[in-house]
N, C-alpha and C positions, 0 to 999 in steps of 0.2 A: 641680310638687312630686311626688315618687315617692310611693307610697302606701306602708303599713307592710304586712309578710309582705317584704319586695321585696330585692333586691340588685341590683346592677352587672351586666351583660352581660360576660362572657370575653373577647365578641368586640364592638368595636363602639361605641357609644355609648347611653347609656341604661338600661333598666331589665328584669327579668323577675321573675316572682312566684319564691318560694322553692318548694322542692320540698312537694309536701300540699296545694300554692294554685295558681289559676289566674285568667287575665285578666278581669276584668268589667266594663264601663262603666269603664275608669282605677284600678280598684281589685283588691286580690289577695282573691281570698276562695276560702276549705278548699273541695278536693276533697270530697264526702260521699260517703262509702266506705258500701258497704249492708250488713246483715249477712252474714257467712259470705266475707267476703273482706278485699282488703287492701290497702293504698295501696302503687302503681307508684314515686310519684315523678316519672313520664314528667313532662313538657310538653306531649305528645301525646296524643292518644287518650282513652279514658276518666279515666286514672289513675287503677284500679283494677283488680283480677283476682282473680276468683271463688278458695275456697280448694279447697283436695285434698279429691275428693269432688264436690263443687260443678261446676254449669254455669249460665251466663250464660242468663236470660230476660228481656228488656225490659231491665229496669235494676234485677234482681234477683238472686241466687246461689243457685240453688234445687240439693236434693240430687240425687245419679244415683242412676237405682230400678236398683239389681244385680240381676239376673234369679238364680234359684236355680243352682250349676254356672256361674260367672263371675267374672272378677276383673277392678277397675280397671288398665286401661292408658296407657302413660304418663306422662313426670316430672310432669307437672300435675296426673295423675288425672283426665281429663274425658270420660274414654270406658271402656268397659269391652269384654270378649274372653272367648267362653265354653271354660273349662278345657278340657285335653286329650283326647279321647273325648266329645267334643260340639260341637253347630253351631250356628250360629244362626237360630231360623227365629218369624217376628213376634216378635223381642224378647225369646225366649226361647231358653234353652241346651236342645235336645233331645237325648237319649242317640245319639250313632252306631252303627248296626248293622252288626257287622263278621260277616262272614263266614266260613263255615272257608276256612283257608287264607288268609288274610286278617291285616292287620296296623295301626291307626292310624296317621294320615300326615298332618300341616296342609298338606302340599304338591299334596294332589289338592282338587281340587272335591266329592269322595263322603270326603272323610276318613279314606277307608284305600285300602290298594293291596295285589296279591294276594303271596305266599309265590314266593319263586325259584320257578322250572320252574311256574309259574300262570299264567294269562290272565284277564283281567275278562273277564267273559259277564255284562252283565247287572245283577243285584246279587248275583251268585255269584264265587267262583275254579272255575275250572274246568284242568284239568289237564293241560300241552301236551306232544305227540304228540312225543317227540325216538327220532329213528330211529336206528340205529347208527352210533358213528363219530362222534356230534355231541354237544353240550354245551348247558343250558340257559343262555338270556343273559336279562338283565335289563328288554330292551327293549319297550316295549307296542305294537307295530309289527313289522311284517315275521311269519315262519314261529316266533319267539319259541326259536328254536335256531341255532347254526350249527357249521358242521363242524370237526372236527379238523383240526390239521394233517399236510397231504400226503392230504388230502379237499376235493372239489369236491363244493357244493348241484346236483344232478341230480334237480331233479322231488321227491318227499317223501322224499329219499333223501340217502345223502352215499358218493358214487361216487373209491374211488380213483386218484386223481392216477399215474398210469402214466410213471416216471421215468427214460429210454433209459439206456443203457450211455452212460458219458462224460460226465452230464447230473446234478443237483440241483436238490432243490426251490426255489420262490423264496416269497415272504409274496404275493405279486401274486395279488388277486382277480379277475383277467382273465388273457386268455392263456390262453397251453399249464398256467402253472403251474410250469416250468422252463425252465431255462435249459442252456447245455451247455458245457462246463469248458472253458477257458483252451486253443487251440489246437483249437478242434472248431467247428462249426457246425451248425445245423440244417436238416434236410432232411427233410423229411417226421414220420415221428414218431421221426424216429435222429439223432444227434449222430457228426457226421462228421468225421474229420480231414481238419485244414487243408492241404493241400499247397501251400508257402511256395515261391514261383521264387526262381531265383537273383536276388542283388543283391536280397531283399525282408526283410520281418522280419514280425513280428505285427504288429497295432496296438494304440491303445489300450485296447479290447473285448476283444482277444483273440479275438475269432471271425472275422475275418478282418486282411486283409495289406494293407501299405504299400510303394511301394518307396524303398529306397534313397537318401537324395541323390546327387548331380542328375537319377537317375532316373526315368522316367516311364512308367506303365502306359499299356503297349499289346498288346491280342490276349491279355491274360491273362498278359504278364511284361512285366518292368523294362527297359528299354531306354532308352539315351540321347538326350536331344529333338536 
């Protein structure tokens, strides 16, 4: 005989307690919700959940002690995050000391990060060295500058890119730096014309020569295999 609370199984044969009720010895009896919370409904698990504000102790919903400089986080409210210009340290929001040149930041581990053209030193900004010809970057790594373009980094310095007759700058941070026009090649630090044999053409690149079909290089021209 099904007990009372009880209904039909969806699936199957048989019985399950209604929702608020759970199994006991053959019998349906109330979920006991504690104060400051609220009945799930589940099947599973407690069948209950602390309310906004509240966190689960034993099998109680005790309040969250908000530190001063903190707000609840999360849909549930069971944890709290201290406001913007503050950290967390034993449990407590302490004010973050920002530095000059300096700026708050929840994405560092120190809570602030320094002003464009600055460097962390420490718990200061300290003010990086950019030599002529170069730009301050953003990055907390490397020389914290880099150089203009049609300028190569040489030592603390940004050393003009020397671009031959015939020749243009390329973006390439390796290398010469250039490249040499359509119909030239290089050869030392010059951009040379191609001289094309008979029966050849450019290639691809343009810096040097192919021959002809059914021609075939030999001794430096085109010739018939």
């Amino acid at each position: 005989q099904p007990p009372e609370n009880d209904h039909p199984r969806r699936y199957g044969s048989g019985w399950e307690c209604d929702p608020g009720y759970r199994e006991s010895d053959g019998s349906c009896r109330p979920v006991l919700v504690p104060e400051n919370a609220y009945s799930t409904n589940d099947t599973y698990g407690r069948g209950w959940k602390c309310s906004y504000g509240f966190q689960q102790v034993g099998g109680k919903c005790t309040p969250i002690m908000i530190p001063a400089n903190a707000y609840l986080v999360s849909a549930s409210g069971s944890s709290w995050k201290c406001n913007r210009g503050y950290r967390t340290v034993n449990q407590t929001c302490v004010a973050i000391s920002v530095p000059a040149n300096g700026y708050p930041s929840d994405s560092f581990g120190s809570g602030w990060v320094c002003d464009r053209g600055y460097r962390v030193n420490g718990d200061t900004c300290t003010a990086i060295t950019v030599p002529a010809n170069a730009l301050p970057t953003n990055s907390a790594h490397g020389t914290g500058w880099e150089c203009r373009r049609g300028y190569r980094q040489f030592g603390a310095t940004c050393a003009e890119i020397a671009v031959p007759k015939n020749g243009y700058l390329t973006d390439s941070s390796y290398g010469s730096g250039w490249e040499c026009d359509r119909g030239f090649k290089a050869s030392g630090g010059a951009c040379v014309e191609i001289s094309v044999p008979v029966n050849a053409h450019l290639d691809y690149s343009g810096n040097d020569w192919d021959c002809n079909r059914p021609y075939k290089k030999q001794q430096g021209e085109c010739k018939l295999p």
